[in-house]
N, C-alpha and C positions, 0 to 999 in steps of 0.2 A: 179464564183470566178476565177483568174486568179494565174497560177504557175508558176515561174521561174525552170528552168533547168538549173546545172550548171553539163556540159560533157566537155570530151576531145577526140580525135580522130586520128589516124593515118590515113591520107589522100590516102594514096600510092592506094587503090580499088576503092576510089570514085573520081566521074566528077564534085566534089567539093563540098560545102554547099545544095547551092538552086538546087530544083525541077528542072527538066528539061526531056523530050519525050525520050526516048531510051536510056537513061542513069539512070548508081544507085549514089545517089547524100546520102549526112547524112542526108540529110532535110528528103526524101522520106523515109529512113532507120528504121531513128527515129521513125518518124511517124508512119509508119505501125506499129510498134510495141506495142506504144504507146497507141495506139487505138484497137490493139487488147488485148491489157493487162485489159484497159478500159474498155471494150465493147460498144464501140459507138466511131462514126467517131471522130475524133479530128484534127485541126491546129494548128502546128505550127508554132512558127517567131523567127527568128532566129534576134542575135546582128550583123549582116552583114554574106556577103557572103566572102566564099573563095574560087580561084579557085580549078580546078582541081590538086589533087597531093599536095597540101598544105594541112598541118598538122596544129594541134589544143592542146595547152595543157590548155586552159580554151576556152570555149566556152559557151554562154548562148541563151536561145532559153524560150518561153513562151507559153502558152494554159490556154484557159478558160475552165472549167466544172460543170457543175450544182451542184456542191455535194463536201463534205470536202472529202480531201483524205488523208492516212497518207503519208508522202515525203519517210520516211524513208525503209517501208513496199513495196510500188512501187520500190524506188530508187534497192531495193533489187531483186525484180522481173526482173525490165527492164535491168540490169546486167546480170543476168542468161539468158534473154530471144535473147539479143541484141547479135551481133558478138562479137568476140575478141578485133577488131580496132576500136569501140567504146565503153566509159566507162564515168557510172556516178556516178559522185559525191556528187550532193545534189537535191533536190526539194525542194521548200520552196514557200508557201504565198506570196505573194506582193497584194498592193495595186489593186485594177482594174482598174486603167490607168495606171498603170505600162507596158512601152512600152519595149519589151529586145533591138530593134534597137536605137529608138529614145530618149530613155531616157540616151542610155551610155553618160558620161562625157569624156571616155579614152581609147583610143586602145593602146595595144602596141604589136608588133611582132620582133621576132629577125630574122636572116637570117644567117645561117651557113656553112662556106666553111669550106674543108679539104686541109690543107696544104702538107699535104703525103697522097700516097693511100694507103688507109686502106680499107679492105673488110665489115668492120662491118656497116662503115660509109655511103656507097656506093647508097645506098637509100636515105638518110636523108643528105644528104651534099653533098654540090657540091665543087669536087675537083680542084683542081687548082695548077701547076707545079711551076707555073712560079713566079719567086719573088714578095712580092707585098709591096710597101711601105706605112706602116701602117698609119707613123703619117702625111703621105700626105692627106691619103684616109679619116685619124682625121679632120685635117685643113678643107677639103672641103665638110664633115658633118657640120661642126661646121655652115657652110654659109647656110645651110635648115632653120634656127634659126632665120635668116633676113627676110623672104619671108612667104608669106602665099599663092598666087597662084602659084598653081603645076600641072596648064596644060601641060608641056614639060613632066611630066611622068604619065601621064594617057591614057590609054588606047583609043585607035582613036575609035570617033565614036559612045562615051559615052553617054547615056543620061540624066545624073545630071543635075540640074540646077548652081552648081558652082564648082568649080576648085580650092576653100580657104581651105585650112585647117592649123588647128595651128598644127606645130609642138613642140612640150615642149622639146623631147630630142633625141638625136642623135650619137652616138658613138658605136666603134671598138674596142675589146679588143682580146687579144688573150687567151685562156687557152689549153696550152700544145700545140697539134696542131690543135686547132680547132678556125678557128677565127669566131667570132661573133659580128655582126652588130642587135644593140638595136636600137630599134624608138618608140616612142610613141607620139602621136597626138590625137586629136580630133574627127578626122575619117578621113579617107586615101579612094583615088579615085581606080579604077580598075587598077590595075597591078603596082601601086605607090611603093611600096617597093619595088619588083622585077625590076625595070628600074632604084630606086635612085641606089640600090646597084651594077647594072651593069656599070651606070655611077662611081659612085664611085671607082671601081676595075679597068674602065680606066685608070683613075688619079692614081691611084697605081699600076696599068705597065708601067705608065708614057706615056700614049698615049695619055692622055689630062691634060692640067694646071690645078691648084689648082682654079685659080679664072677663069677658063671656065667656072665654075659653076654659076657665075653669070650670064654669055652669054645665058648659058642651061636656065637655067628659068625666066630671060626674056625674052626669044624669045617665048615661050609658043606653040613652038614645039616640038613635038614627036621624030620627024626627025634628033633633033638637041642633045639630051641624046644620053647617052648608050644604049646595047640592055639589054633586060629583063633577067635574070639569071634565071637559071630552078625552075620548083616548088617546087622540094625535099627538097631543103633546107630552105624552109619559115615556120614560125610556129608564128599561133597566140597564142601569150605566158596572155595577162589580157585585161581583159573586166570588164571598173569601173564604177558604180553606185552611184548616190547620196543612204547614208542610208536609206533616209524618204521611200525608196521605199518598203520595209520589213516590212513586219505585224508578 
């Protein structure tokens, strides 16, 4: 029988999502725990990876097990049992091809800069002194919405088989002094949010034009974007499911 996972995480301790040799990653985290809760080994899979230092306020992750469990009685346990900068939310049934990666229909992640420094912030937001103009950095979100290959911000060296992703939405808003860049797509390649957004904050120091962005991803180099903007301020905010997948 297979169980969806729906946690969230403060990234700032771990070398990101997935597994990886000398590093403490959520995947590894989870897992031990999981399985010791369990008594018996267990995998999970996660709905994508995130790097290191990026944060999670929905994340979903899956495991099969021989045996009915109750979500609610576990979900309760692996809270007491798990660190502080992991916490879950639900466990619940799905279908047994219910994939948490492959079946998502919708990612979406914000990305948050401080416009004053604030100490509270200082981890979770990347600040930024310098003026930035918002409805430029609007304008040239708005052109992600034309394109579906976004090789110019992924990650060199990747090994996907494509570089298309739909993106549905795109936009800057301010609240108070915290500005926040929304995206949601299809699924996003390695380091894609972290590069649109550093591009972006070009264009709004006015280092680069509004319709550069068309240059940036047709060219479908790396070379030719902005640089990647730190991880602290990246947060996968929803991870969305057709219903049918819920038993």
């Amino acid at each position: 029988m297979r169980y969806f996972i729906q946690l969230s995480y403060n990234g700032s301790a771990y070398h990101g999502w997935q597994i990886q040799p000398n590093a403490i990653t959520v995947q590894e985290t989870l897992q031990d725990a999981l399985s010791k809760l369990l008594n018996t080994t267990l995998s999970i899979t996660g709905a994508g990876r995130t790097d290191t230092g990026v944060h999670a306020s929905q994340m979903f992750a899956h495991f099969d097990i021989d045996e009915i469990i109750d979500g609610d009685k576990l979900r309760f346990k692996l809270n007491s049992f798990l660190p502080k900068d992991i916490a879950i939310q639900s466990i619940f049934r799905v279908n047994d091809d219910a994939h948490a990666r492959f079946h998502a229909i919708k990612r979406s992640y914000d990305y948050k800069i401080a416009l004053k420094k604030e100490v509270f912030l200082f981890d979770y937001a990347y600040y930024i002194h310098q003026d930035l103009d918002v409805d430029r950095m609007n304008e040239a979100a708005n052109i992600l919405l034309e394109y579906t290959d976004f090789q110019c911000f992924s990650k060199s060296n990747t090994d996907v088989k494509t570089f298309n992703c739909k993106i549905e939405y795109a936009q800057w808003k301010q609240e108070d002094d915290i500005l926040i860049f929304s995206i949601s797509a299809d699924r996003f390649l390695r380091n894609m949010v972290r590069a649109i957004v550093g591009t972006l904050v070009m264009i709004g120091l006015g280092k680069y034009e509004v319709n550069d962005m068309h240059k940036i991803i047709t060219s479908k180099n790396r070379g030719e974007a902005g640089f990647s903007v730190p991880a602290k301020g990246l947060y996968l905010t929803e991870v969305l499911y057709p219903n049918d997948i819920v038993i």
